[in-house]
C-alpha positions as CSV (number, residue, x, y, z in Angstrom):
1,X,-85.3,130.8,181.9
2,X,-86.5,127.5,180.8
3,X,-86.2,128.6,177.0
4,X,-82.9,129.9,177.5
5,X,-81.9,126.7,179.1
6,X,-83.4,124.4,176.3
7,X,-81.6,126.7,173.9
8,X,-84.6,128.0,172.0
9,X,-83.6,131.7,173.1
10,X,-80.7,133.5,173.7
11,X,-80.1,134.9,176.9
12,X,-80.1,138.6,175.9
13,X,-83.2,138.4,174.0
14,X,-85.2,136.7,177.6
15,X,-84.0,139.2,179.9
16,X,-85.8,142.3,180.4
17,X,-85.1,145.3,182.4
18,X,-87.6,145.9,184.7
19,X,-86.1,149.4,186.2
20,X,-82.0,150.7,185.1
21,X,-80.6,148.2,187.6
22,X,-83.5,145.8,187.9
23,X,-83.5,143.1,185.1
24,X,-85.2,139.8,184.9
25,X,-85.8,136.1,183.5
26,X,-88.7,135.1,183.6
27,X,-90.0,131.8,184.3
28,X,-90.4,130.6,180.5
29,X,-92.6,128.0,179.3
30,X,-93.2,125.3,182.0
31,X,-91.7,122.1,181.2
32,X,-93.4,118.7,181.8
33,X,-90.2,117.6,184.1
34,X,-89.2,121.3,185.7
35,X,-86.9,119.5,188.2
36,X,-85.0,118.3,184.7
37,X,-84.0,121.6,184.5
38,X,-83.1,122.8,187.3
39,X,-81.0,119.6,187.9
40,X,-79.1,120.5,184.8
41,X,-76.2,121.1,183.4
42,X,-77.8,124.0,181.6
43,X,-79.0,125.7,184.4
44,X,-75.6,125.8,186.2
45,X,-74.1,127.3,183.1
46,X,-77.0,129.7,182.5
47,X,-76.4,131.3,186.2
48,X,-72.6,131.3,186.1
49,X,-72.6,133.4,182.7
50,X,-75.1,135.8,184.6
51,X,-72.8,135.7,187.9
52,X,-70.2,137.2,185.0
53,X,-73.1,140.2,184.5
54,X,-74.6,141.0,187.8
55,X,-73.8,142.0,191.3
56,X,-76.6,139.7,192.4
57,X,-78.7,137.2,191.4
58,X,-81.8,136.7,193.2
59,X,-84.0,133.4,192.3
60,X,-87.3,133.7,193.4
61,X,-88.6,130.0,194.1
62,X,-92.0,128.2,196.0
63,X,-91.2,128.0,200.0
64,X,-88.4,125.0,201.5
65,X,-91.1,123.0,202.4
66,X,-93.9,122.9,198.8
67,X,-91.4,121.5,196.7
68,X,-87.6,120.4,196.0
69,X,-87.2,123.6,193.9
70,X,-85.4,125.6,196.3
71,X,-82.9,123.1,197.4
72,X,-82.4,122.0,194.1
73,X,-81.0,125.3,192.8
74,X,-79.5,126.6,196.3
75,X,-76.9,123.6,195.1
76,X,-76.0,126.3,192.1
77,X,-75.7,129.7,194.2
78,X,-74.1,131.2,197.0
79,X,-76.7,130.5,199.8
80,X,-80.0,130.7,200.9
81,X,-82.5,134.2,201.6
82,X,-85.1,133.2,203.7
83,X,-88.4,135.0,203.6
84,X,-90.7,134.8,206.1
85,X,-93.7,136.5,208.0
86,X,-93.6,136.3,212.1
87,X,-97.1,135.1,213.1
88,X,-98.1,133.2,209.9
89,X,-95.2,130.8,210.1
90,X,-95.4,128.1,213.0
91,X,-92.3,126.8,215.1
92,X,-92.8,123.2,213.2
93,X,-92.4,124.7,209.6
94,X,-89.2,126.3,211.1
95,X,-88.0,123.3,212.4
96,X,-88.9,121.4,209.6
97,X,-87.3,123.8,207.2
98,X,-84.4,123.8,209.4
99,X,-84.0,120.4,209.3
100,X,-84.1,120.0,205.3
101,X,-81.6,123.4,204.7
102,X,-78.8,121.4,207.3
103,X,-79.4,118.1,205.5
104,X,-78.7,119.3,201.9
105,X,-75.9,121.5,203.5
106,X,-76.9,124.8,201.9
107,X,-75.7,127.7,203.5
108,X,-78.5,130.7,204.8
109,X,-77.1,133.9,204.3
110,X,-80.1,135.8,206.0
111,X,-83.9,136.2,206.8
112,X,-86.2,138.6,205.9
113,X,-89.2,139.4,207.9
114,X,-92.0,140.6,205.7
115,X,-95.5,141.9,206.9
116,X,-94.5,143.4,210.3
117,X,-97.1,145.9,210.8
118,X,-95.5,149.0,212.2
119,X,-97.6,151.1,214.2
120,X,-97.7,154.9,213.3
121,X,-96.2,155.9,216.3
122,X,-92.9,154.5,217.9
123,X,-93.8,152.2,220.6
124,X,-90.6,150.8,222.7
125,X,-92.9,147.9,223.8
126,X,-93.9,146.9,220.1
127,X,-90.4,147.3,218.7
128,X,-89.0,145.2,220.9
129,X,-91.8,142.6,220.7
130,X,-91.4,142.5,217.0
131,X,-87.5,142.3,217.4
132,X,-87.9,139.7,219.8
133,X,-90.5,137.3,217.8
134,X,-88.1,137.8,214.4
135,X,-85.2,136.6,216.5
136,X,-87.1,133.6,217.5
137,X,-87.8,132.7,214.6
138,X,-84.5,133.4,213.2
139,X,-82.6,131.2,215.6
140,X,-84.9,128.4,215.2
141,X,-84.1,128.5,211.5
142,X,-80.4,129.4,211.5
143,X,-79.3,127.6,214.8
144,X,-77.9,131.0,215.8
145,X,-78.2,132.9,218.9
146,X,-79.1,136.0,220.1
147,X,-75.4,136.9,221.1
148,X,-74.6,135.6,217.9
149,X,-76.4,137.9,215.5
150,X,-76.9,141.4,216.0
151,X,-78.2,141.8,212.3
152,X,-81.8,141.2,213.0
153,X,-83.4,144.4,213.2
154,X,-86.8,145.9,212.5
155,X,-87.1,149.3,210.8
156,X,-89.8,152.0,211.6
């Protein structure tokens, strides 16, 4: 990405396809100011010539809270993915994260739950446990309520 952006590749020749329907940029070359980049002009232009390509564009970036990465390039995309795993983040870090998505008015257009250890056999108790801690943790983040979002759902 970062080579493509400073112009010292063209964009066909960084992409690979990872599977058919799977392709990817890769980082590139770290640059001594990465926030330079991703605060450019560039960049922006770089992701709307792919929006012409792709269905979906999916920027994988360090969590909300380690750096200004994320917030930086959710100004140049359609919203927000959170990931998360229930347990191993604490109500604070949600807040907190909260907090810093609302103030630079990006948009969360989900959360995924990753790491939920599903027991080999179904367990009515443990489903909804698991369903109950995700939309916790959901509605701290998003500001939404139960009633609100019926998309939250575990799978078996």
């Amino acid at each position: 990405m970062s080579n493509v952006v400073a112009g010292q590749l063209p964009l066909k020749q960084a992409i690979f396809a990872k599977e058919p329907s799977l392709h990817v940029l890769p980082v590139g070359v770290i640059p001594p100011n990465p926030l330079a980049i991703l605060e450019s002009k560039q960049l922006a232009a770089l992701l709307q010539e792919c929006a012409k390509v792709y269905d979906y564009i999916i920027i994988d970036t360090p969590p909300v809270l380690g750096l200004a990465d994320t917030l930086t390039l959710g100004r140049n995309t359609d919203g927000l993915l959170l990931v998360m795993q229930p347990g191993l983040v604490d109500i604070d870090s949600i807040n907190a994260t909260k907090t810093l998505i609302t103030q630079s008015q990006q948009k969360v257009l989900g959360l995924v739950a990753n790491g939920v250890k599903v027991t080999s056999k179904p367990d009515r108790y443990f489903y909804y446990n698991q369903e109950y801690v995700i939309r916790q943790n959901q509605e701290a983040l998003m500001g939404l309520s139960t009633s609100e979002n019926s998309a939250v759902r575990t799978t078996r």
